[in-house]
MARSE-94542 format. One line per 5 residues: number of its first residue (from 1); their letters; for each residue x negated, y, z of C-alpha. Coordinates in steps of 0.05 Angstrom, whole numbers, plus 32768, in hexadecimal, padded with zeros to 4 digits. Layout:
BEGIN
NUM	a	X/Y/Z | ...
//
This chain:
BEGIN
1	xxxxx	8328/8298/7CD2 | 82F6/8294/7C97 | 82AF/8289/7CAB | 8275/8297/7C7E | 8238/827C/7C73
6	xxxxx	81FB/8290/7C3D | 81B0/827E/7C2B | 817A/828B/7BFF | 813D/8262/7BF7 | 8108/828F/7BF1
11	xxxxx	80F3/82CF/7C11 | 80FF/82F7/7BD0 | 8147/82E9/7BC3 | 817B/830D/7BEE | 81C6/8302/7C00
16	xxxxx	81E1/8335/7BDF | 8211/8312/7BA7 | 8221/82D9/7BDC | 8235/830B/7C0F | 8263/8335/7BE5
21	xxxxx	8287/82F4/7BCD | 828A/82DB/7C10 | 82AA/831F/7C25 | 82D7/8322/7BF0 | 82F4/82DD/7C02
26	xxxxx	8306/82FB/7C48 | 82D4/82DF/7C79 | 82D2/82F7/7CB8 | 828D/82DF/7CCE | 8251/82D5/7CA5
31	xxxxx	8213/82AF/7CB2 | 81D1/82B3/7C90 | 8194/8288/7C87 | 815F/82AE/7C5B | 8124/828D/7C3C
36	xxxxx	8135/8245/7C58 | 813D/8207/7C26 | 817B/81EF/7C17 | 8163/81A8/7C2A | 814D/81BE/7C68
41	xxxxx	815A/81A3/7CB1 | 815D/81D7/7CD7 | 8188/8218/7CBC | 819A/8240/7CFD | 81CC/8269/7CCA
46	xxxxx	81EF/822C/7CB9 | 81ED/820E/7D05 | 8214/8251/7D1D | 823F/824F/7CE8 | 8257/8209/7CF9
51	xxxxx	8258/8215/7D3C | 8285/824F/7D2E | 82B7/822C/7D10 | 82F6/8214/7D37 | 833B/81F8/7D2F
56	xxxxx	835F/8211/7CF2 | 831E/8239/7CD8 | 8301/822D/7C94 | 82B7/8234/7C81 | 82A9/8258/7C45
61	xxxxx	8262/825D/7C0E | 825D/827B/7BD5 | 8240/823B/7BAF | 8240/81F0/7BC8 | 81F0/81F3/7BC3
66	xxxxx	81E6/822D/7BF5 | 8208/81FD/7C2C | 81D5/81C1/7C19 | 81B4/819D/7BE4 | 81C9/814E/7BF7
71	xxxxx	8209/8136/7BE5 | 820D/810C/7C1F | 81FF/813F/7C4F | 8236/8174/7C34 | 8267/8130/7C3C
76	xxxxx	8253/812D/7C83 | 825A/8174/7C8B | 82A2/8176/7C6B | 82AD/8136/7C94 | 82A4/815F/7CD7
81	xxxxx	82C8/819E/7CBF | 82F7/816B/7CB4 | 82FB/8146/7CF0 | 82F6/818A/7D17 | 8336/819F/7CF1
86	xxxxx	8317/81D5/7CCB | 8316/81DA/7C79 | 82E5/81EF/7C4B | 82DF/821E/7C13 | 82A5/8220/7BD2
91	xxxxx	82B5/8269/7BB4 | 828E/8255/7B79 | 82A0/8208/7B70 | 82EC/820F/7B79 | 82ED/81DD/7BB3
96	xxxxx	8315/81ED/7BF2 | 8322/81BA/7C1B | 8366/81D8/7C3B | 8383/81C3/7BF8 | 8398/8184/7BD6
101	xxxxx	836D/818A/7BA2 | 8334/81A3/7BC9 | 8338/8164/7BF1 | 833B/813B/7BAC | 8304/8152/7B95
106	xxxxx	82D6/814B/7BCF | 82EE/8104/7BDD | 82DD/80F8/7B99 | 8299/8116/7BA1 | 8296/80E5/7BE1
111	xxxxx	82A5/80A8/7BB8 | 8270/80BD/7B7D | 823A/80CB/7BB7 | 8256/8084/7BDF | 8245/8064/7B90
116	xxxxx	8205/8085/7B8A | 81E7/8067/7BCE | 81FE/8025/7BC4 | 81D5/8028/7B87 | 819F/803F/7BA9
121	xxxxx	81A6/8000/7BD8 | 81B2/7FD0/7B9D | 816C/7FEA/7B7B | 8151/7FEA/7BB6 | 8164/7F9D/7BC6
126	xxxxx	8153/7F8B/7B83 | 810A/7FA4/7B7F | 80FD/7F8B/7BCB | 8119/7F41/7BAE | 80E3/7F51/7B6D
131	xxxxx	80AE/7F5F/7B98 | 80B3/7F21/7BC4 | 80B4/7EF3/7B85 | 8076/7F10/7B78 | 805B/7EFB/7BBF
136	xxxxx	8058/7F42/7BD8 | 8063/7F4B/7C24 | 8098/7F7E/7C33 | 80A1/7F9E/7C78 | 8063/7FB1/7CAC
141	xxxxx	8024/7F9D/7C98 | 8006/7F52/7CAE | 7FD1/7F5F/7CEE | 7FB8/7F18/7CED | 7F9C/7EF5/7CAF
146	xxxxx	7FA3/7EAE/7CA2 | 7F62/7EA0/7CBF | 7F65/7EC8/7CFC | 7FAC/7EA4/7D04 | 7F87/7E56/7CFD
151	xxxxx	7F49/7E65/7D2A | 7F7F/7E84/7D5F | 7FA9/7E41/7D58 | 7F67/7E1B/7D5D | 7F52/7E3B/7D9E
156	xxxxx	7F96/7E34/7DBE | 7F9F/7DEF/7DAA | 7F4E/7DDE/7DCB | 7F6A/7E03/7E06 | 7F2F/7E2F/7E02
161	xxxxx	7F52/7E6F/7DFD | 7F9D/7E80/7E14 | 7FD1/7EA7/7DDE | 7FC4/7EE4/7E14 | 7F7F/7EDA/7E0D
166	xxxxx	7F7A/7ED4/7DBF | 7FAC/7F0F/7DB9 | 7F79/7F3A/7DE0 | 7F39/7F1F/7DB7 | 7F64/7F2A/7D6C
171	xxxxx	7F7F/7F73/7D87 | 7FC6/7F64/7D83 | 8005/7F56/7DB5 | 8010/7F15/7DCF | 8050/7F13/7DA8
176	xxxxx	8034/7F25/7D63 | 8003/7EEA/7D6C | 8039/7EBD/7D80 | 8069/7ECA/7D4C | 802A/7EC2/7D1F
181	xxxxx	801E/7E76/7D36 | 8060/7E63/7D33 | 8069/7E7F/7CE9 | 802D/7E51/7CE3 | 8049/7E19/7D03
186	xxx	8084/7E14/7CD6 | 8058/7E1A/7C9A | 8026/7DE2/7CB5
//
């Protein structure tokens, strides 16, 4: 069985042209979403549509952009279709999935979206590595400062005040302060 699905982004569009094609093509269900964003989470439309699909069924759009706007999601997407022995079908894109070629082409799509985040990851490396050469701190912000760090160390070491006890007067956990003296105790 074919299985539909449609959107439009805004309010002032309607289904009209997706609908026909999607008809045309043989589908025996249709689901809508109307005025919801292509990159959004939660499509009801496209949740019953999925969910509608079984063994053997293939789900159908009219264009690859009405089912989503990230590459990597659509990959998932195919990936469960997939994995739920279903097949997919872009009226507008020539990709169907119950074919040889179909399944070319969206593996190759997988690879070029597989490339494109491991750039993302290299750049992302890179600048983090730039940024620490320039003595910038990466990750959560520092509580303590150095000084706060030394006077805590001081009153510990005089036994005037416990780590408990300085962690309660500086407004931090117990562990934050500890980690804190022993960063300073490897740099001392």
């Amino acid at each position: 069985m074919k299985i539909g699905y449609a959107r439009v982004s805004t309010d002032d569009q309607n289904l009209d042209l997706q609908m026909d094609a999607l008809n045309k093509a043989g589908c025996e269900r249709i689901f809508t979403d109307h005025g919801v964003s292509g990159i959004a989470v939660n499509r009801p439309g496209l949740s019953q549509a999925i969910a509608a699909v079984g063994t053997g069924d293939v789900l159908v759009v009219w264009k690859l952009d009405r089912l989503g706007r990230s590459l990597s999601f659509l990959i998932e997407l195919i990936e469960k279709l997939r994995n739920d022995q279903a097949g997919f079908e872009s009226l507008s894109d020539g990709i169907n999935t119950t074919t040889a070629g179909g399944k070319l082409v969206f593996h190759i799509l997988g690879a070029l979206a597989e490339f494109e985040r491991a750039l993302i990851s290299e750049r992302s490396k890179a600048g983090m590595r730039a940024a620490r050469k320039r003595g910038k701190h990466l990750g959560r912000p520092v509580k303590l400062s150095q000084e706060q760090i030394s006077h805590a160390a001081g009153m510990i070491r005089e036994e005037r005040e416990t780590v408990s006890g300085m962690a309660g007067l500086l407004k931090v956990d117990r562990t934050t302060l500890h980690r804190a003296l022993k960063r300073k105790a490897k740099t001392a």
